[in-house]
C-alpha positions, 0 to 999 in steps of 0.5 A: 465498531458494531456489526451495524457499521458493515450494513452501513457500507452500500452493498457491503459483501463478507468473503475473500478476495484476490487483489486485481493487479491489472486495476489497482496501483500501488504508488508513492510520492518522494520530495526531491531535491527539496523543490519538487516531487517524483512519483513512482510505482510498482507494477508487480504485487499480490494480496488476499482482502478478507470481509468478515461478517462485521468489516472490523473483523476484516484482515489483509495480507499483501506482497509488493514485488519492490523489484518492479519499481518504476519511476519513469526513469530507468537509471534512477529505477537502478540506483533505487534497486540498489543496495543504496536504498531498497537493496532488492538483489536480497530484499526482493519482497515486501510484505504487509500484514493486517492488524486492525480495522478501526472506524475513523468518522465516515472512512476507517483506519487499517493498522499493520505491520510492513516489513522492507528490507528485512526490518518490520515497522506498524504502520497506519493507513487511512482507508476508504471503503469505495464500495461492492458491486457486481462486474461485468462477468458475473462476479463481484468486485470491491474498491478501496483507497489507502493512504499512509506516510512513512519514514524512509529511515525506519525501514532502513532506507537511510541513505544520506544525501545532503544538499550544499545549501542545505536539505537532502537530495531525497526526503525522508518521508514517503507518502504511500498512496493504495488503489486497490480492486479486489474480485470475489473468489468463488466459492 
């Protein structure tokens, strides 16, 4: 990607920004019981986004607090918390890493490394720049939206529960869905 791609994204501003928590949503969708899906998220997380100059150049660098899960049940959140799957009274945290941006058509792909449970895996997300602007403080705000798909097993989140009549109680594959809003440090 060229320098020219950056100007391409209206209002476009190269700087450093902190992860607005209170508007952004980090969430997942799980198949469950092979019939429907529960939805769930985490309600503590931080990051550092930096724009550079020319956005393929950009980097992004997140902590999820995987004991603030929820999934609008407090017995399954427990059983998630457990060492049955996300195990967090050792792996409280989990991280993300930045590797690469890409262009990808009109929207671009981040590539990175996320580690759960100790156990490190790249990942690809799709992203969408969804856009920069001014907010009603005085300062600048930036949105985007990431996707991906992960293997549960890969991380090592693989426990086994299989179904009588066949399939598994929990899908392997867990779509990972980013809402993310970052405000402007100043310098």
């Amino acid at each position: 990607m060229t320098a020219a791609a950056s100007t391409q994204i209206p209002g476009y501003v190269a700087g450093t920004w902190d992860i607005d928590a209170v508007h952004s949503d980090v969430s997942f969708t799980v198949r469950h019981m092979m019939v429907s899906k529960v939805r769930g998220r985490f309600g503590s997380f931080t990051g550092e986004i930096v724009t550079g100059e020319n956005f393929a150049d950009s980097t992004v660098t997140a902590t999820i607090d995987a004991t603030s899960i929820d999934t609008n049940n407090e017995q399954r959140d427990g059983h998630i918390k457990s060492a049955d799957f996300f195990d967090v009274e050792n792996h409280p945290e989990w991280t993300f890493r930045s590797t690469g941006i890409r262009a990808d058509g009109e929207d671009f792909v981040l590539d990175g490394e996320l580690t759960i449970k100790g156990v490190t895996k790249p990942v690809r997300l799709n992203l969408e720049v969804n856009g920069f602007g001014p907010d009603a403080w005085g300062g600048t705000r930036a949105g985007f939206t990431a996707t991906t798909t992960i293997n549960r097993n890969d991380f090592g989140v693989d426990i086994a529960m299989p179904l009588d009549g066949g399939g598994v109680v929990v899908s392997e594959k867990v779509q990972i869905t980013l809402e993310i809003q970052g405000v402007l440090r100043q310098a």
